[in-house]
C-alpha positions as a Markdown table, in Angstrom:
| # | Residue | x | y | z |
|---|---|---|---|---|
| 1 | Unk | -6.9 | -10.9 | 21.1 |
| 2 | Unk | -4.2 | -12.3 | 18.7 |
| 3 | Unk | -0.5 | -11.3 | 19.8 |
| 4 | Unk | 2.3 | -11.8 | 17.9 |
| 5 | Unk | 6.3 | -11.6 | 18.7 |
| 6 | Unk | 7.5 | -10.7 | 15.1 |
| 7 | Unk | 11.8 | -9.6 | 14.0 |
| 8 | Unk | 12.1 | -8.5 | 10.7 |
| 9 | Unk | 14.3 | -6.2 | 8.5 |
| 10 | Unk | 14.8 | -3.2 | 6.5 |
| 11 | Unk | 17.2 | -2.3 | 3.7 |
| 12 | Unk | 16.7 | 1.2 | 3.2 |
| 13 | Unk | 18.2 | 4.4 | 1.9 |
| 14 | Unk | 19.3 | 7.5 | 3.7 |
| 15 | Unk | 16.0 | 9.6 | 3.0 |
| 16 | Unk | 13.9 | 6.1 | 4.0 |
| 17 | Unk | 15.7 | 5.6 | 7.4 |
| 18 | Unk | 13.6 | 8.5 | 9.2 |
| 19 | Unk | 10.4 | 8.2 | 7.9 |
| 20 | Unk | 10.7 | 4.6 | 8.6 |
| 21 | Unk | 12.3 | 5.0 | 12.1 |
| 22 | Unk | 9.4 | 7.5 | 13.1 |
| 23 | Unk | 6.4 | 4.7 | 11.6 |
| 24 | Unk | 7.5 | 2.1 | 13.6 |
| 25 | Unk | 8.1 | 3.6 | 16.9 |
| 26 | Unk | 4.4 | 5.1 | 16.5 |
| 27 | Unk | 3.5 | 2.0 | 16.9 |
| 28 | Unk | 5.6 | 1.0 | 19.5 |
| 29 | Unk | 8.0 | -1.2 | 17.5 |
| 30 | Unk | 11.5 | -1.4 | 18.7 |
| 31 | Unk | 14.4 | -0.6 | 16.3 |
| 32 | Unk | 17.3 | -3.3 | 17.5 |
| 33 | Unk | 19.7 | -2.2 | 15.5 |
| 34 | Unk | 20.8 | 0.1 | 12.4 |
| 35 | Unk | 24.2 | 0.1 | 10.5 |
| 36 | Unk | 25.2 | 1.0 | 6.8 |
| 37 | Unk | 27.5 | -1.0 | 4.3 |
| 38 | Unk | 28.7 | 0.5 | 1.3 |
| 39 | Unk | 27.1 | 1.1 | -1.9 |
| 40 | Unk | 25.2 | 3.6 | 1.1 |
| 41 | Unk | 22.7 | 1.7 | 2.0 |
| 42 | Unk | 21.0 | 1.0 | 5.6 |
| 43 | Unk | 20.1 | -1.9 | 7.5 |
| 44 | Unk | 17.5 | -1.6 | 9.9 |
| 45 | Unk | 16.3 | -4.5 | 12.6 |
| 46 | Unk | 13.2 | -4.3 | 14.7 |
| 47 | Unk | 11.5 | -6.4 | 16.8 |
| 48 | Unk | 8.2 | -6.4 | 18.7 |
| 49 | Unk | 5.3 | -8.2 | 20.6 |
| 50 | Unk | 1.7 | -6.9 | 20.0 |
| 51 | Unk | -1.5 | -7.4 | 18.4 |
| 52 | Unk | -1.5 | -8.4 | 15.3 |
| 53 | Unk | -3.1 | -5.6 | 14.2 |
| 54 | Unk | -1.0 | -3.3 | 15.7 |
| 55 | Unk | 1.9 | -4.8 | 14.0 |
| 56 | Unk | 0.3 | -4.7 | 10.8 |
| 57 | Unk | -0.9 | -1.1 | 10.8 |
| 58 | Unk | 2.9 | -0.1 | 11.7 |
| 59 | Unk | 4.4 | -2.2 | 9.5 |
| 60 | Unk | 2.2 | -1.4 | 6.8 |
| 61 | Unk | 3.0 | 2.3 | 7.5 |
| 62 | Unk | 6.7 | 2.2 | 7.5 |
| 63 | Unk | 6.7 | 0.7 | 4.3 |
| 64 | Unk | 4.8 | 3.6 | 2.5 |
| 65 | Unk | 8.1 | 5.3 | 3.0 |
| 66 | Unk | 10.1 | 2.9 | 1.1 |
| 67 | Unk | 10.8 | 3.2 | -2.3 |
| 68 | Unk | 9.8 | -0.4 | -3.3 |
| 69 | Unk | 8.4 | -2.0 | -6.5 |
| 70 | Unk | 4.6 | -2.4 | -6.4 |
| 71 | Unk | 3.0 | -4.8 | -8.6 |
């Protein structure tokens, strides 16, 4: 079993921030922190300490809700 202790970030816009909350707590990832800056956009912190699958399913997961560019 891999494990991995992973922080990362989120920019994200007022309709992502739910959807996104609600993906990564499902797979038990801790929001640290989340604040908003002005044009209105969200900042959102997480860390966690898991498999690395885990991580990457609920990773993967919270970023179907955001409205990124896909290539």
């Amino acid at each position: 079993m891999s494990v991995l202790a992973r922080k990362g970030d989120f920019v994200l816009t007022a309709s992502e921030v739910n959807p996104v909350v609600r993906a990564l707590r499902s797979h038990d990832i801790e929001i640290t922190a989340l604040h908003n800056e002005e044009p209105r956009l969200f900042f959102m912190h997480f860390w966690a300490n898991d498999e690395v699958s885990k991580l990457a399913r609920g990773l993967e997961e919270a970023l179907r809700h955001v409205n990124r560019k896909r290539e």
